[in-house]
C-alpha positions, -999 to 999 in steps of 0.1 A, spaced: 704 -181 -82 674 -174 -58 671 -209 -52 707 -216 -42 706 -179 -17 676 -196 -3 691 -231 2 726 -215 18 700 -192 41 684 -224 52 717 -241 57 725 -214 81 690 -214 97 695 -248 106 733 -246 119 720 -216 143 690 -238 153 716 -269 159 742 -246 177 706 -229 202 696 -267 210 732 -271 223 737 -244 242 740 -252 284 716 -229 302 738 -209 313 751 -201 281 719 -193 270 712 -171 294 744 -152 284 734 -150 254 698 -137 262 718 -110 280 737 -101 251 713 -96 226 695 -78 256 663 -98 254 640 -116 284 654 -139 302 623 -152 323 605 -184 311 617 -221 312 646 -233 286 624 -241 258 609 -206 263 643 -190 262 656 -211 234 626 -202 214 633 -166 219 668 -166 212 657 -187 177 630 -160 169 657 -136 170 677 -153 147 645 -157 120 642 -192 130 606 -199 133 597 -219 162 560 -230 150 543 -221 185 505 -206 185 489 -192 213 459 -218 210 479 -249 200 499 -244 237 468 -242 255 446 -269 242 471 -297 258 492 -295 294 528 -284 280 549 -307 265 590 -300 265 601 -311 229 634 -329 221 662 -309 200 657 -320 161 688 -337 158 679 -362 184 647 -374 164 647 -407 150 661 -404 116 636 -411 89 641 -441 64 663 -436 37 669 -448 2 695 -476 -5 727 -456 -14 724 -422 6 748 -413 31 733 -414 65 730 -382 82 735 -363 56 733 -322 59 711 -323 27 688 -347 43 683 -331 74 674 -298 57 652 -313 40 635 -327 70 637 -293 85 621 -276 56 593 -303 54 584 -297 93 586 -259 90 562 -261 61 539 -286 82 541 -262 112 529 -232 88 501 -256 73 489 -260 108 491 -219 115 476 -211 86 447 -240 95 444 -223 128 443 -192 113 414 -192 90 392 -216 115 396 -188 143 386 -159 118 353 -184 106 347 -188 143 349 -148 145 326 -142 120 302 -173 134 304 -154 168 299 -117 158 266 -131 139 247 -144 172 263 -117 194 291 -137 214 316 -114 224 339 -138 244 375 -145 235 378 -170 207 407 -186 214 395 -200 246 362 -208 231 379 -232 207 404 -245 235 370 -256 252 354 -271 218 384 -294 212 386 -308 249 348 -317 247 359 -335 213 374 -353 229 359 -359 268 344 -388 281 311 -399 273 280 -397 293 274 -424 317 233 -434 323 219 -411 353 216 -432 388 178 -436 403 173 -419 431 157 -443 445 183 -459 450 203 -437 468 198 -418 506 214 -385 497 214 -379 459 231 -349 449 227 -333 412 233 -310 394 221 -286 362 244 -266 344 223 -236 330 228 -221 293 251 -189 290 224 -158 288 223 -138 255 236 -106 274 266 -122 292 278 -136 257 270 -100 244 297 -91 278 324 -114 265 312 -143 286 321 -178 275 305 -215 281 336 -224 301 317 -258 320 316 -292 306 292 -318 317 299 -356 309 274 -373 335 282 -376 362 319 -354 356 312 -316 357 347 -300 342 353 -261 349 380 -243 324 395 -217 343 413 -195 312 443 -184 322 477 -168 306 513 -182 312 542 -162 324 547 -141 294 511 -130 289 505 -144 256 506 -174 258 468 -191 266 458 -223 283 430 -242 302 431 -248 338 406 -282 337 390 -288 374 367 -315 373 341 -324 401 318 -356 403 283 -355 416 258 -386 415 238 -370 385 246 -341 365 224 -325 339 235 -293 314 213 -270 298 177 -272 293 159 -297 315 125 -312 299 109 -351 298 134 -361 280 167 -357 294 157 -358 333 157 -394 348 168 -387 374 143 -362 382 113 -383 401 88 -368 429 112 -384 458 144 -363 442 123 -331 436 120 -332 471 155 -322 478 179 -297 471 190 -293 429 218 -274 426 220 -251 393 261 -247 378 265 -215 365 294 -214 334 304 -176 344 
């Protein structure tokens, strides 16, 4: 008996979902009105609101819409159908709550991931005495996962002006302030995330400047990882990148 209440509540969950995708924006937006909820945002925004009203969960996390630029999503019912069994009648209703059930479980796999790899991060920072916000801090890990890698450090010999530069370690008190390491070197790319918040103030994302010099260095310079560093170039101007 539970199990049929919960497969005609499904059923329902995804007509709703079927009938939001549809909706014309400015039927949405009536809509919005009438169930007296914010109307700012673009149309995915809005349609995601009018589904979490509904119950119909959406599957957005604050830190999986910030580690990428923003990416507007086709309705379900426009995806590819998946390969079927000889026999089956194509687009069935069955079917495709099935594939909805199997995404929605996928999307809370991926929350609950999240989840439990932010509250280990937590913990991780809390032990050293970083303060800063850990969302951001693991937006920043998974870009440098995947940035490009370091390219070999020109000579300054050979060049007339040579312009580097270090990026300096975070100190112990500014973490202890809620600073975080928001600079990425990749020689000779220097990549600044500016943190910011969308329109409706929960939603994080990275702003990614980058800047290219003719050598760039990060952290601790010794013997070993300066180069580029001869007597000509100590002659000259080194610039030091802060990360605040």
């Amino acid at each position: 008996m539970l199990e049929r209440a919960k497969a005609l509540n499904d059923q329902k969950l995804v007509k709703k979902e079927i009938e939001i995708d549809a909706m014309s924006p400015d039927v949405l937006l009536n809509e919005l009105k009438n169930k007296k909820l914010p109307t700012f945002g673009t149309a995915a925004e809005r349609r995601d609101r009018l589904k979490k009203y509904h119950g119909i969960q959406t599957g957005s996390t604050p830190t999986a819409a910030a580690a990428a630029p923003e990416v507007i999503r086709r309705p379900a019912e426009y995806d590819p159908p998946a390969p079927r069994a000889a026999g089956k009648k194509p687009n069935s209703i069955v079917d495709r709550i099935e594939e909805m059930k199997q995404k929605r479980e996928e999307r809370r796999r991926k929350a609950e991931d999240e989840k439990r790899h932010k509250l280990e991060r937590e913990a991780e920072n809390a032990a050293v005495g970083r303060m800063g916000d850990v969302d951001f801090d693991l937006m920043i890990e998974k870009y440098r996962q995947g940035a490009k890698k370091m390219r070999p450090h020109l000579s300054p010999e050979v060049l007339k002006i040579n312009v580097c530069v270090r990026k300096r370690p975070v100190f112990k008190k500014e973490q202890q302030n809620g600073e975080i390491d928001c600079v990425t070197v990749a020689n000779p790319q220097v990549v600044v995330h500016d943190c910011k918040l969308k329109v409706d103030g929960l939603t994080k994302f990275l702003d990614n400047n980058e800047f290219e010099f003719d050598n760039v260095n990060h952290l601790r310079i010794n013997s070993a990882n300066r180069p580029f560093l001869t007597p000509r170039a100590l002659r000259t101007s080194t610039t030091t990148l802060s990360s605040r």
